[in-house]
Each structure stands twice: as C-alpha cells, then as structure tokens.
KOLLO-469595 format. One record per residue: residue number from 1; x negated, y, z negated of N, C-alpha, C, O in turn. Coordinates in steps of 0.2 Angstrom, whole numbers, plus 5000, padded with zeros to 4 digits. Atoms other than C-alpha are relative to their C-alpha. Last residue first. Layout:
REM KOLLO-469595
(pt NUM (X Y Z) (X Y Z) (X Y Z) (X Y Z))
...
END
This chain:
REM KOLLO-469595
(pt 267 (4999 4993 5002) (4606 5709 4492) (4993 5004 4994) (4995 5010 4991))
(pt 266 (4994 5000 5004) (4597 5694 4499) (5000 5007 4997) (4996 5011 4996))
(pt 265 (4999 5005 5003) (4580 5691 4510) (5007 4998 4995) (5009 4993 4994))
(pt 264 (4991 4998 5002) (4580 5704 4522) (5000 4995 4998) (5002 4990 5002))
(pt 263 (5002 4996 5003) (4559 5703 4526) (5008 5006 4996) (5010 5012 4993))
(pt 262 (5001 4994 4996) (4561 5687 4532) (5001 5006 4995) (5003 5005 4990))
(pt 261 (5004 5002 4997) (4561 5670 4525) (4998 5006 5005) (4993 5006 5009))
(pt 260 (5007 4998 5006) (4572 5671 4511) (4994 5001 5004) (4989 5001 5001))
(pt 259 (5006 5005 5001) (4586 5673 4526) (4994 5000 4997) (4989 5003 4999))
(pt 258 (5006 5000 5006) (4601 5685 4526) (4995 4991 5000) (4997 4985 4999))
(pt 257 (5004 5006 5004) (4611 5684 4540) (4996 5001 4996) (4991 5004 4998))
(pt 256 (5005 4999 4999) (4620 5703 4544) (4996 4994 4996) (4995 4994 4990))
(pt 255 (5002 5004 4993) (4638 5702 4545) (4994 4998 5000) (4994 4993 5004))
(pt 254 (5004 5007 5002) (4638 5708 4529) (5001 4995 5003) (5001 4990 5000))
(pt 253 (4995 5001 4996) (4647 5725 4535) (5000 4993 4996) (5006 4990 4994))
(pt 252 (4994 4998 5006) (4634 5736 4527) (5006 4996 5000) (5011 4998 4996))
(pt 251 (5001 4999 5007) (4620 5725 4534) (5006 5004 4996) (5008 5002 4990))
(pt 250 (4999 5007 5003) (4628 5722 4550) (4997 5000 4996) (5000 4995 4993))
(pt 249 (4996 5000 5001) (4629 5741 4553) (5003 4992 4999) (5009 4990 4998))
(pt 248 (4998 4998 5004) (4612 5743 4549) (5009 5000 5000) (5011 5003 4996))
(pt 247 (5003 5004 5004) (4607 5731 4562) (5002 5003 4992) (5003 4998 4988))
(pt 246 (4995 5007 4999) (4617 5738 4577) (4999 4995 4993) (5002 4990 4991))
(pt 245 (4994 5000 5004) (4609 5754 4571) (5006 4995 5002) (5011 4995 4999))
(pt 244 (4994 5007 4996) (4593 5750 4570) (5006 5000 4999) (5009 4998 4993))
(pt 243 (4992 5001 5004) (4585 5766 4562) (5001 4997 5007) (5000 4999 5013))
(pt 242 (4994 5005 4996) (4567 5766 4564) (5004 5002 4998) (5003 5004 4992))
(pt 241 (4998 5007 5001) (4553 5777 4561) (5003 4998 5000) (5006 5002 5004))
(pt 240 (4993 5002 4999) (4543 5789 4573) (5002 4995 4993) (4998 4991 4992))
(pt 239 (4998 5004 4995) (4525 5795 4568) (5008 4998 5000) (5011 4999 4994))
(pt 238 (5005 5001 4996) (4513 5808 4560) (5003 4993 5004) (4999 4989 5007))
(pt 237 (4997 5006 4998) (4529 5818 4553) (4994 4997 5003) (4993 4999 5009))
(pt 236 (4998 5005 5006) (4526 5833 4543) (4999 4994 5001) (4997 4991 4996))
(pt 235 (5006 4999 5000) (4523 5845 4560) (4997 4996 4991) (4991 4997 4989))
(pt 234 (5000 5004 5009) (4540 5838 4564) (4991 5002 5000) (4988 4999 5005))
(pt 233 (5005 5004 5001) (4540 5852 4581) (5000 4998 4992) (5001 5002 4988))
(pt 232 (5005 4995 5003) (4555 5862 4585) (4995 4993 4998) (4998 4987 4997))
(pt 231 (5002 5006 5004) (4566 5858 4600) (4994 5001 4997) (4989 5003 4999))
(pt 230 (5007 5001 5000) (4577 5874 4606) (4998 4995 4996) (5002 4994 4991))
(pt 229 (5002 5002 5009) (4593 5875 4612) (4991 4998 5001) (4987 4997 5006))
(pt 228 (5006 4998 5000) (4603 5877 4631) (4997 4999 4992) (5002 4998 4988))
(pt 227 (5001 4999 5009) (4618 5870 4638) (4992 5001 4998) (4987 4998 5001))
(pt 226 (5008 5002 5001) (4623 5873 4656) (5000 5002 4992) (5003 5006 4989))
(pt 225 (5000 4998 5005) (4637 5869 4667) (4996 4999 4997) (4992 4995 4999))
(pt 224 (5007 5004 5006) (4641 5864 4685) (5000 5007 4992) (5003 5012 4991))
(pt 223 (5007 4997 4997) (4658 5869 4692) (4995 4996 4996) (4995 4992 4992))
(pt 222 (5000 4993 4996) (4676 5864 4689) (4994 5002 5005) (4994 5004 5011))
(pt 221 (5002 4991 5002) (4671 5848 4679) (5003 5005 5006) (5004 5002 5012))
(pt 220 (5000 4997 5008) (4676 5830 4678) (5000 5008 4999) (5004 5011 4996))
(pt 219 (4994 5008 5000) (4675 5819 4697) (5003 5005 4992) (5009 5005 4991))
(pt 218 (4993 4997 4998) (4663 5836 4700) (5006 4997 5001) (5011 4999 5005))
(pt 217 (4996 5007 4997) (4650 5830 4690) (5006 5004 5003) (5009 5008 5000))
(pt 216 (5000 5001 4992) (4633 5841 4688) (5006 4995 5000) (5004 4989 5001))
(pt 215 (4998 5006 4998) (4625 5846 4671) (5006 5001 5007) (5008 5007 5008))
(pt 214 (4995 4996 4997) (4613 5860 4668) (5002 4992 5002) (4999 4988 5003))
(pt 213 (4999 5005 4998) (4600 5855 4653) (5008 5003 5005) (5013 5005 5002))
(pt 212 (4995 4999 4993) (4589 5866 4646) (5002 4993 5003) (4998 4988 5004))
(pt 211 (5000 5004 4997) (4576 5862 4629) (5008 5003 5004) (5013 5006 5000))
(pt 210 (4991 5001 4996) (4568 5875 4625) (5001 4996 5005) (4998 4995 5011))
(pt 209 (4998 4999 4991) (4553 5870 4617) (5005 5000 5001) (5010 4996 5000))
(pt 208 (4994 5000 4997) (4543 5876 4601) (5002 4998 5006) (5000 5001 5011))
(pt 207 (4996 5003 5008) (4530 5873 4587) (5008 4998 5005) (5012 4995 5003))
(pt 206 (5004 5007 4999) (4515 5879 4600) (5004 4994 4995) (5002 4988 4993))
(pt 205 (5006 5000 5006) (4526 5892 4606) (4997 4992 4999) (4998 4987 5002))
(pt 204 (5002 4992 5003) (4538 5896 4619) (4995 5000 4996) (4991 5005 4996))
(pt 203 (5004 5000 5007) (4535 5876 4627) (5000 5009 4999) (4996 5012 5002))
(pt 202 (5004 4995 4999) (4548 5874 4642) (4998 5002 4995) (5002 5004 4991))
(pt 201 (5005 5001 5004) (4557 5857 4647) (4994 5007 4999) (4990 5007 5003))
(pt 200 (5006 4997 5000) (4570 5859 4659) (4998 5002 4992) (5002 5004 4988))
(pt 199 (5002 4995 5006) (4583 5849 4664) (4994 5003 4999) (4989 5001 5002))
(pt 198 (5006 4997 4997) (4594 5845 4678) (4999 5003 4993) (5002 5008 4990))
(pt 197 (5002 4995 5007) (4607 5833 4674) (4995 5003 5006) (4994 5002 5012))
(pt 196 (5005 4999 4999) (4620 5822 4688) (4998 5007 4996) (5002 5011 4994))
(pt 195 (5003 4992 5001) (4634 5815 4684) (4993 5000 5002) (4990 4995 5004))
(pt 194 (5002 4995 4993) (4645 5804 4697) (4995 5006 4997) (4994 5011 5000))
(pt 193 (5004 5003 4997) (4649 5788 4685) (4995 5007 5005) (4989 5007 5007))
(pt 192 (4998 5005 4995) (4660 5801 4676) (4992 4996 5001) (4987 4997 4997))
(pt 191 (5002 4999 4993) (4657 5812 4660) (5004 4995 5004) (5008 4991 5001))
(pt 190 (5004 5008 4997) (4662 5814 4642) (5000 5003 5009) (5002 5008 5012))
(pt 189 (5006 4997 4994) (4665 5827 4628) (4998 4994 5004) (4994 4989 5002))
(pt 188 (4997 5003 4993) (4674 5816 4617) (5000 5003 5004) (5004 5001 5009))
(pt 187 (4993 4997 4999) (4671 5826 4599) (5005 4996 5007) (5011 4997 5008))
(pt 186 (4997 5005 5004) (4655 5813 4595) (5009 5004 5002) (5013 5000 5002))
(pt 185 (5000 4998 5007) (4645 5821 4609) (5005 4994 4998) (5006 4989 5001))
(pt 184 (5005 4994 5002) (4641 5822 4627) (4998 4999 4994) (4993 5000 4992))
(pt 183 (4997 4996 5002) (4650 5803 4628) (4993 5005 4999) (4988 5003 4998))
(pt 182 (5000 4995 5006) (4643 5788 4637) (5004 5006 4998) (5009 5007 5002))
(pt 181 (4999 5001 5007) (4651 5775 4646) (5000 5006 4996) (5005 5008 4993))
(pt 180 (4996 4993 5003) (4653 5783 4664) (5002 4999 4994) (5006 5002 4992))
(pt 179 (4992 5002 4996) (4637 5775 4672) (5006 5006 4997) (5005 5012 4996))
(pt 178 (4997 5001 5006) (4622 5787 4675) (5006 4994 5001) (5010 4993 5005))
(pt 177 (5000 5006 5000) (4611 5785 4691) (5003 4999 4993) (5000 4995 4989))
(pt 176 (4995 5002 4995) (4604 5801 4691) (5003 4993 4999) (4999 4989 4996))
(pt 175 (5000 5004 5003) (4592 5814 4680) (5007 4996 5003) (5012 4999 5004))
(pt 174 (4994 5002 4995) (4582 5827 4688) (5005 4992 4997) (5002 4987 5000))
(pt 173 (4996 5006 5002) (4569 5833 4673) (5005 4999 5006) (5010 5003 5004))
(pt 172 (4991 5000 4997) (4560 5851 4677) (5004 4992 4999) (5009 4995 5001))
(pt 171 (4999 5008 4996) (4543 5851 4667) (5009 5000 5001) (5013 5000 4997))
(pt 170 (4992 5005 5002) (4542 5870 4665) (5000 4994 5004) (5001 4994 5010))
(pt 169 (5000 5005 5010) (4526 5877 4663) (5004 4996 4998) (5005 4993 4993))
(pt 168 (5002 4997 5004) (4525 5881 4683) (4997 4997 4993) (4994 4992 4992))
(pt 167 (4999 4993 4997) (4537 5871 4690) (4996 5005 4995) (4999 5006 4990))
(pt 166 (5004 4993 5004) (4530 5853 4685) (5003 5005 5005) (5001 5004 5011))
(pt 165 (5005 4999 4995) (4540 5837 4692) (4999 5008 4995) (5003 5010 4990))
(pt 164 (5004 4991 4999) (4550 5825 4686) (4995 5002 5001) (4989 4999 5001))
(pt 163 (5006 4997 4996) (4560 5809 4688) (4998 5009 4999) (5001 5014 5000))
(pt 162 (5002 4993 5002) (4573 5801 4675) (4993 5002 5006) (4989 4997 5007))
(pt 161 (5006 5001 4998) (4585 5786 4681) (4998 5008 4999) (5001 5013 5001))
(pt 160 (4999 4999 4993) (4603 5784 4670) (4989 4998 5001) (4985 4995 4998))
(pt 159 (5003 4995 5003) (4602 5780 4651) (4998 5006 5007) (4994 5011 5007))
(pt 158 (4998 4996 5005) (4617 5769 4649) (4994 5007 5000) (4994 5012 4997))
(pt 157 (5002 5003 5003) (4615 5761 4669) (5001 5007 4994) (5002 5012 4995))
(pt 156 (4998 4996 5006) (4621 5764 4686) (4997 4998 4991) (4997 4992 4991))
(pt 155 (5001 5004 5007) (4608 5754 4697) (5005 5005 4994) (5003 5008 4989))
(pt 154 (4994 5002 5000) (4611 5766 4715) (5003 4996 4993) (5009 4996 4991))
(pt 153 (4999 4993 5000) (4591 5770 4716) (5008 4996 5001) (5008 4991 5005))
(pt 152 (4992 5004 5000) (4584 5752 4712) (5003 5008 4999) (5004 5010 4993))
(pt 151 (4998 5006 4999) (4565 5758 4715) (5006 4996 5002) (5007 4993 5007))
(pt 150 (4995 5003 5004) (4567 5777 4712) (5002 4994 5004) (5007 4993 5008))
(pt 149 (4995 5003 4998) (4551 5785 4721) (5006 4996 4996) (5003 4991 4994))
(pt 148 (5000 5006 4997) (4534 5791 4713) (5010 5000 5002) (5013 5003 4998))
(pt 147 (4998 5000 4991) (4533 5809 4715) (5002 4991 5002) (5003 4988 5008))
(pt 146 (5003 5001 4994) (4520 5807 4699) (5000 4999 5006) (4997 4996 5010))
(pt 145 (5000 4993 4999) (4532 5815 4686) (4993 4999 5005) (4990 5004 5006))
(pt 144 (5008 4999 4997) (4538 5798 4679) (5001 5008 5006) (5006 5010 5008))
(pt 143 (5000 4995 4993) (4550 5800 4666) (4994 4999 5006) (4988 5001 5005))
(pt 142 (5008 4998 4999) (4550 5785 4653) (5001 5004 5005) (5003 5001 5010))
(pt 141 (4997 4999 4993) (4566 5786 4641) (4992 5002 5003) (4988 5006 5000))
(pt 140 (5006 4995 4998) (4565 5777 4625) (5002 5001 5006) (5005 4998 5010))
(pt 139 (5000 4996 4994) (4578 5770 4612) (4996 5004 5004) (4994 5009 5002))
(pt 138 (5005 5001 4995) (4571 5764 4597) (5000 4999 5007) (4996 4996 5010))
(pt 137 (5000 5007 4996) (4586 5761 4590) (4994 4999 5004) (4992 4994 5007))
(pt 136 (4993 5002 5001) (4589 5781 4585) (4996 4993 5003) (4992 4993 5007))
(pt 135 (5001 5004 5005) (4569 5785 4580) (5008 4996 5003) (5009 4990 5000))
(pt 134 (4996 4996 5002) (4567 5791 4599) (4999 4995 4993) (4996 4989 4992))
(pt 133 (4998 5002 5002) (4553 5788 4610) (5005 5005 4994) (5005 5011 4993))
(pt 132 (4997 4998 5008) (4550 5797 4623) (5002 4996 4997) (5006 4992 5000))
(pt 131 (4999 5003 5007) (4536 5796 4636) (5006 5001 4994) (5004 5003 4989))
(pt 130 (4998 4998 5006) (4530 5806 4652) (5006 4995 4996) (5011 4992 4999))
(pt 129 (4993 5001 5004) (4522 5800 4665) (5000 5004 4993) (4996 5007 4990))
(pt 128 (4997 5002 4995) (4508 5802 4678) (5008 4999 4998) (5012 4998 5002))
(pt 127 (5000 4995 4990) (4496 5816 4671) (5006 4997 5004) (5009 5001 5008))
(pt 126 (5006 5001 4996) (4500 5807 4654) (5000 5004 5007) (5005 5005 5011))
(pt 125 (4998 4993 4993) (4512 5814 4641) (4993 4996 5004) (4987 4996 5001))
(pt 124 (5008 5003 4997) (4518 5804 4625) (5001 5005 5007) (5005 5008 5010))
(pt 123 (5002 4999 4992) (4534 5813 4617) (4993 4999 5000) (4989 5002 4996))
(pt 122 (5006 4997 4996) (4540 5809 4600) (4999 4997 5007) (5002 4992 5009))
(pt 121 (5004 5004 4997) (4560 5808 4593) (4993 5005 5002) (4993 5011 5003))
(pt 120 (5006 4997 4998) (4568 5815 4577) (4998 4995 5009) (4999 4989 5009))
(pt 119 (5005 5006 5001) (4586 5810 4574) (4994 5002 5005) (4994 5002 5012))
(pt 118 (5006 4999 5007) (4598 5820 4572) (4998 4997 4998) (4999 4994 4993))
(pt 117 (4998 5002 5006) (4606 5818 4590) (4995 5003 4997) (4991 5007 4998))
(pt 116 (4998 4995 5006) (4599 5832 4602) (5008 4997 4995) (5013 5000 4993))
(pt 115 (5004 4994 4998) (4592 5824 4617) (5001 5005 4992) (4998 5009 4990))
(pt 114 (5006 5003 5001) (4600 5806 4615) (4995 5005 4998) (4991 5004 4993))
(pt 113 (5001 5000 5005) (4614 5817 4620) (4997 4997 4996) (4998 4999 4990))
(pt 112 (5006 4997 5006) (4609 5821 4637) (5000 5000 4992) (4995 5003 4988))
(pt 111 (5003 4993 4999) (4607 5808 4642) (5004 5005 5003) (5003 5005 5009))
(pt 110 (5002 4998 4991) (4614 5790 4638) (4997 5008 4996) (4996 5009 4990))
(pt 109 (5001 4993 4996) (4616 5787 4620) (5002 5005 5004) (5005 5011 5003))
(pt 108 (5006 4992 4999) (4615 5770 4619) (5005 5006 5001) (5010 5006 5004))
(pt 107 (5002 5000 4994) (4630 5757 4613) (4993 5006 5000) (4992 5010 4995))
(pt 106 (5004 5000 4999) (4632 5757 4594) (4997 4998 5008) (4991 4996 5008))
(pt 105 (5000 5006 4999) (4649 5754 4592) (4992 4998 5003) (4991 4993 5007))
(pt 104 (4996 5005 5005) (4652 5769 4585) (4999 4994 5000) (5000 4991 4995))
(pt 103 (5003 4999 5005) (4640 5777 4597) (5005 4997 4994) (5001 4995 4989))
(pt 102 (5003 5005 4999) (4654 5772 4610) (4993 4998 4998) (4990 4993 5000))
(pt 101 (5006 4999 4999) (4665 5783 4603) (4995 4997 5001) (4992 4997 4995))
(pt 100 (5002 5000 4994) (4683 5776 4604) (4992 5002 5004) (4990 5001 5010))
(pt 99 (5001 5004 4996) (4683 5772 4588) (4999 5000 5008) (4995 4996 5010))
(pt 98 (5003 5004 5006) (4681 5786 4576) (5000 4993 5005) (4996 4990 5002))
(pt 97 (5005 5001 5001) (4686 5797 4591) (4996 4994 4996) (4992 4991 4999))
(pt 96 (4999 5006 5002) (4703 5792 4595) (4993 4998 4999) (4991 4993 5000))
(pt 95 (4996 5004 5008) (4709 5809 4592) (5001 4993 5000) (5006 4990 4997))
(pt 94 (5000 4996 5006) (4695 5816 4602) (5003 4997 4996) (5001 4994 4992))
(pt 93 (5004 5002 5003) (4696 5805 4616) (4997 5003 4993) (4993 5000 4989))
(pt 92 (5001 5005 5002) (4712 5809 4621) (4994 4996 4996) (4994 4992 4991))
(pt 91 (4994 4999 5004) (4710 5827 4621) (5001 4993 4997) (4999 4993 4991))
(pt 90 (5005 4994 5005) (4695 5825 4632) (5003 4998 4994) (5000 4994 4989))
(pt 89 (5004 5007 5002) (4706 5813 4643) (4997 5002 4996) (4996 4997 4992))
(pt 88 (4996 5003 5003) (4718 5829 4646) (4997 4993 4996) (4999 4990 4990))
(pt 87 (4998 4997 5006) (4704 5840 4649) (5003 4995 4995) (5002 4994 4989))
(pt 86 (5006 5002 5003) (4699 5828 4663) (5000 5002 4992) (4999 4999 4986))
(pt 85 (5000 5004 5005) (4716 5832 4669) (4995 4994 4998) (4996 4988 4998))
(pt 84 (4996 5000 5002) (4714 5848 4671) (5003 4993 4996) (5004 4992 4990))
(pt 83 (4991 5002 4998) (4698 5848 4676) (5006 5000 4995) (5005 4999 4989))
(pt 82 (4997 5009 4996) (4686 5852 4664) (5005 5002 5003) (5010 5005 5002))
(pt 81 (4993 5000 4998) (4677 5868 4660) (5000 4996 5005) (4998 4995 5011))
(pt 80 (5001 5004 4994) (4666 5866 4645) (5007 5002 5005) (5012 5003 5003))
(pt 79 (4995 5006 5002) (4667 5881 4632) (4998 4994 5007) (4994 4997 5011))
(pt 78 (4995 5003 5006) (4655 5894 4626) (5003 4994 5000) (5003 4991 4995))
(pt 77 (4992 4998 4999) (4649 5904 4640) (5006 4996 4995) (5012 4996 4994))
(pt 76 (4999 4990 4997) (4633 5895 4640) (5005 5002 5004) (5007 5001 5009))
(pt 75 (4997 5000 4993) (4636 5877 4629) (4999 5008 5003) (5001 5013 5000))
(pt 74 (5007 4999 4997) (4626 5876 4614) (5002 5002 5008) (4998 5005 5012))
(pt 73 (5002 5004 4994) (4642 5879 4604) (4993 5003 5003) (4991 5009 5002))
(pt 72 (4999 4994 4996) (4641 5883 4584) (5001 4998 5007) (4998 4993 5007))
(pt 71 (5004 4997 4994) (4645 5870 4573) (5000 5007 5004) (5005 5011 5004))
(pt 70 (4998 4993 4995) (4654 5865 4558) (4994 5001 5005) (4989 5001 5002))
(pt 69 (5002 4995 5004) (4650 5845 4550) (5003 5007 5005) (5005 5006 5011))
(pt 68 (5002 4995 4996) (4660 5832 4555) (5000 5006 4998) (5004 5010 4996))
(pt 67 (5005 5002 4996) (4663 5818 4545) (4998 5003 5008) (4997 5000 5013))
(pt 66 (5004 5009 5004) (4678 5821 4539) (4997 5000 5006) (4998 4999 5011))
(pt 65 (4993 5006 5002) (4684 5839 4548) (4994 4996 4997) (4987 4997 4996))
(pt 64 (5003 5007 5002) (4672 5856 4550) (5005 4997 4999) (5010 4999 4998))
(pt 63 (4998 4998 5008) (4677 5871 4562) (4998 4992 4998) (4996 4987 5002))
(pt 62 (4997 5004 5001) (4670 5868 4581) (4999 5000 4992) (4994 5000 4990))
(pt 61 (5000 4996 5007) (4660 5880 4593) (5007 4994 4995) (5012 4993 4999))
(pt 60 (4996 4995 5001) (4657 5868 4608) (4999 5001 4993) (4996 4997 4989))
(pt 59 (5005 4997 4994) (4644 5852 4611) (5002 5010 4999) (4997 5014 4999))
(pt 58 (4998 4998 4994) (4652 5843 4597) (4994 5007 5001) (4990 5010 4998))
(pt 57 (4991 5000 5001) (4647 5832 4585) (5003 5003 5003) (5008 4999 5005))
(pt 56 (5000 5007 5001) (4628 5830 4593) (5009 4998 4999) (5012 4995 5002))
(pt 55 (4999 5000 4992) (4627 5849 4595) (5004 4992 4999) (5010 4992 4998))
(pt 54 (4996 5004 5000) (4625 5852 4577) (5004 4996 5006) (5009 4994 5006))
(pt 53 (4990 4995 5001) (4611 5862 4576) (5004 4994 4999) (5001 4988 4998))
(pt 52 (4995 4999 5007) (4594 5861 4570) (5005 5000 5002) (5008 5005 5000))
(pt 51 (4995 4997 4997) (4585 5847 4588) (5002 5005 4989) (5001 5002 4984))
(pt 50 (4994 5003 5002) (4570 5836 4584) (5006 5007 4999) (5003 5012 4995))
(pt 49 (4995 4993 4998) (4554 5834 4590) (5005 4999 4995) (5006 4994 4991))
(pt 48 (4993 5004 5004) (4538 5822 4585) (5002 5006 5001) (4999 5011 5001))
(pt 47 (4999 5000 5007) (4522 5827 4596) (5006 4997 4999) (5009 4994 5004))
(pt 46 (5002 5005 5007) (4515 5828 4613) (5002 5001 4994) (4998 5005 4991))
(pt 45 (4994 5002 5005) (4523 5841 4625) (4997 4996 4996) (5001 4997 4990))
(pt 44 (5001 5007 5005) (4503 5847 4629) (5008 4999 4997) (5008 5001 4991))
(pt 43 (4998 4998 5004) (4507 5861 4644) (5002 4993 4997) (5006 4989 4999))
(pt 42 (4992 5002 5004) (4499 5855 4658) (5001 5004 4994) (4995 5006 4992))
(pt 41 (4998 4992 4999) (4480 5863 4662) (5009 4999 4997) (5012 5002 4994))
(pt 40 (4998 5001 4991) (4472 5844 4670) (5006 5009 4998) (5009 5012 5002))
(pt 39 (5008 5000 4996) (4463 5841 4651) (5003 5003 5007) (4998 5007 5009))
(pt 38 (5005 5007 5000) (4481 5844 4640) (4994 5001 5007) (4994 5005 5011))
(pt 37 (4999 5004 4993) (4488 5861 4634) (4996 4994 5001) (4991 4993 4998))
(pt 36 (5006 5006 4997) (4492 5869 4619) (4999 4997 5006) (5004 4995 5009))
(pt 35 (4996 5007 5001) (4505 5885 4619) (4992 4994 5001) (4987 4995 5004))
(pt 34 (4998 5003 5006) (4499 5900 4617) (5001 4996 4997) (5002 4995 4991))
(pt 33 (4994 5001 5003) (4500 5910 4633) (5002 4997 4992) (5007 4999 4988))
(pt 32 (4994 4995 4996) (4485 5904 4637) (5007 5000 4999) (5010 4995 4999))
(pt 31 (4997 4993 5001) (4472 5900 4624) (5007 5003 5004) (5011 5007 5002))
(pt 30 (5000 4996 4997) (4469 5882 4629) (5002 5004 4998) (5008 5003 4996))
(pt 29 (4994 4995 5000) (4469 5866 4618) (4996 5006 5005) (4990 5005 5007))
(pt 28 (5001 4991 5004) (4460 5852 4626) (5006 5003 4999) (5012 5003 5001))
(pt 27 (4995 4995 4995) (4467 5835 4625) (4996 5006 4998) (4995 5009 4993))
(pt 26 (5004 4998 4992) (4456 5822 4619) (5001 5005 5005) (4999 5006 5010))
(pt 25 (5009 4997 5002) (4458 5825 4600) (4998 5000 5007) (4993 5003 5010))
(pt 24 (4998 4993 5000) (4478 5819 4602) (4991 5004 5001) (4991 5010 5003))
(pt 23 (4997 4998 5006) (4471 5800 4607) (5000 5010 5000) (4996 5014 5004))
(pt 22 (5004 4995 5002) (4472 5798 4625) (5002 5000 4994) (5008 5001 4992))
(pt 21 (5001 4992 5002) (4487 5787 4630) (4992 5000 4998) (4989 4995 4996))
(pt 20 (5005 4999 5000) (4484 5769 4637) (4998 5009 5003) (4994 5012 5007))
(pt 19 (5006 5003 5004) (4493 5759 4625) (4992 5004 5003) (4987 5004 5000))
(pt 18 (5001 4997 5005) (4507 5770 4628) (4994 4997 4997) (4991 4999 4991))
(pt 17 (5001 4989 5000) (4508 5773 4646) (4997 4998 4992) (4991 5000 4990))
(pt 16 (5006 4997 4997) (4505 5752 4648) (5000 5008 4998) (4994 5011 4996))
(pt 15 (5008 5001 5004) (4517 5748 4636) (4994 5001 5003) (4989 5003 4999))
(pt 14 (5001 4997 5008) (4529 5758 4643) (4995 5000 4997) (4990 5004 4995))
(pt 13 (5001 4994 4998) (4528 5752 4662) (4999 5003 4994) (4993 5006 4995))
(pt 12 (5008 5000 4996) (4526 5734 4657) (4999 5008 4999) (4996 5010 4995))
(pt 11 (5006 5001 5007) (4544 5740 4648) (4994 4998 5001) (4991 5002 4997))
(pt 10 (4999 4994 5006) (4551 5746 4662) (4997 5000 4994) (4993 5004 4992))
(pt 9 (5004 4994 4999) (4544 5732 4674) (5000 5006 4998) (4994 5009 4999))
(pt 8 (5007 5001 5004) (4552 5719 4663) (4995 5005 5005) (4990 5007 5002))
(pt 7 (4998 4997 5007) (4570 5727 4664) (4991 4998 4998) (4987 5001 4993))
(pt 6 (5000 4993 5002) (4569 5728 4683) (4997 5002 4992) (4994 5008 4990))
(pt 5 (5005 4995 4999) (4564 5712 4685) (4999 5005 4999) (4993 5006 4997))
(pt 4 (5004 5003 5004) (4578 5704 4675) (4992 5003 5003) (4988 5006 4999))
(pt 3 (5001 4996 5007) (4590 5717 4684) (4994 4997 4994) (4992 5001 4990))
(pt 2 (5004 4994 5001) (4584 5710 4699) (4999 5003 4993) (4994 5004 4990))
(pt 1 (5007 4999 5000) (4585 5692 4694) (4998 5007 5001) (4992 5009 4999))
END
C-alpha cells in the first residue's frame, strides 16, 4: 500500500505542475545577464534540451567499437577513480555490456544518465517545482525546490529522490535514495545503493545550461567526482515525442500483439 500511495501521489503531483503551468507568454523576460527569467526573477529553464556529445556510451575518453560511437570524457581529470575492486566490476561489465546493461532491457535510466542520453527532454518550472519530461519512455523526474521534505526517505528506487534549492542562478539538485541497478553509461560505469549527486543547473546564455553533476559513493569510488557539459536548447522542437522502448523492442522482436483495433494494426 505504501508504494501504491506513493506511486499515485507522484503522478497527482505531475499532473498537477503540468496542468497548472503558465503558458510560456506569462513569464517575463529580463535583461540581466541575458538569460530569460520567470515573474518571481528565477532563471526561466523552460524548453526542450538535449546533451552533443557522447557521454551516454561512456562517460570517459573512448575510441569507437560496434555500436559505439568515439567520445571524448565529461568526466574532470579525465578518468573515474574506482576502487580497486570496483574497477574490477567495471571490467566486468564492459564485456558483458550488450547484455548486462540494464537499458538493454529497458529498465530506467536512473540519474544521471537520463541527463545526457540522446534523447531530447523539456523542463516545466514553477516557483515550487521543477519538471522533466524526457522523450526516452516518458520518463520524468519532478524536483520540488519548495524545502518540502522527502516523504519515504530510505525508498531506494531506479530514479532516486530529487530536492532543490536556488543558489543564486544555479538551481543546485541534491539527489538520494538510488538503488544499485543503474549504470553511468552503456561502457558499465556503475554505482552502489550508497550514491549520492549534486547537481547544478546554470543558464550561460539564453540557448544554454551547464549542466554539473558531482557524484558521491564511497562503497565504489576513492573520492567524489565531477562531470560537467552543457545542455543546448531545441529551438526547432515545440514539444517532446515518444520512444517506448519496451514497446519498440516488442515490435522488432514480434512479441508485440497486433490488433486491427488499435493504432498497431498489422505489419
């Protein structure tokens, strides 16, 4: 029953933000600095985002193989520094990626990789929350930045618990209550039950945000660690669209029921 309450007060909480956004014409713009902002002076994150690099496949500098394009690292200072034998698991999950990655089997995300797949997501912004929708699955993470308290604080879960707060221009992101499913990337970059993010959300321009993120486990890591990238505005795009990837993976597979009755009627 909790988790059954839990799962309906998230989404309540959704439809509520999103049904009772401002449209974009309510917000003022502001001269300062350059960036837009909303009625109460914030800095207006509002719009469709989306990461250019390749982070997503690995987080590090990384030559190209099948189905994996070449990258550069996001990471500062270049490499992740793992335990010894966290390294060792790294290793392992690397060459049992194609399976082992739990985006293969279309689980979520988690955070922060959610953040800089390639796949566009938009940000809704109210005084008391903040909003993401993402195109992957329509995945969404709703931040509350109104001090309110973490309900079921202990709940591990695939996309953890987001609270934030304004420093200045930068909405700082505190992110907890991970489990140890997800992966950084598709290379097997992975964490414990024990991470903890800190991120920060900074608009350089009105097209631009750097997006920061210091990660936090010491079951995994040496020290904390920080990857940094900027997120640039689809100024093309006036909304989110789908990819179901549980869905298109039973359509290629043809697991996927076909029914004349639905908008998947036959090949």
């Amino acid at each position: 029953m909790l988790f059954g309450s839990s799962k309906l007060a998230r989404a309540g909480a959704v439809a509520a933000l999103l049904l009772g956004l401002l449209p974009v014409s309510a917000f003022a713009i502001q001269s300062g600095a350059g960036i837009p902002r909303t009625a109460d002076g914030k800095p207006n994150l509002q719009g469709i985002w989306q990461v250019r690099n390749r982070a997503s496949y690995n987080l590090e500098d990384h030559a190209a193989r099948h189905g994996m394009p070449p990258g550069r690292s996001v990471v500062e200072g270049g490499t992740i520094p793992y335990q010894p034998a966290a390294a060792e698991q790294r290793a392992r999950n690397h060459a049992n990626r194609e399976t082992a990655d739990p985006l293969a089997s279309c689980y979520m995300p988690g955070v922060p990789r959610i953040m800089y797949m390639e796949h566009p997501f938009q940000i809704f912004q109210t005084p008391d929350h903040i909003a993401m929708l993402f195109e992957w699955s329509l995945v969404y993470r709703l931040i509350y930045t109104n001090g309110e308290s973490r309900p079921y604080a202990g709940i591990k879960t695939w996309m953890g618990d987001s609270r934030g707060r304004w420093e200045g221009d930068t909405l700082v992101v505190e992110v907890s209550d991970h489990n140890d499913r997800s992966w950084f990337d598709m290379a097997g970059n992975f964490h414990s039950d024990a991470l903890r993010l800190a991120e920060r959300y900074t608009m350089l321009d009105a097209d631009t945000i750097e997006y920061e993120v210091t990660v936090e486990d010491p079951q995994v890591f040496t020290r904390p660690w920080t990857i940094r990238m900027p997120l640039y505005r689809h100024a093309d795009m006036d909304r989110i669209l789908e990819y179901h990837c549980q869905a298109e993976a039973e359509e290629a597979s043809g697991a996927f029921e076909r029914d004349p009755r639905t908008w998947f009627p036959g090949p």
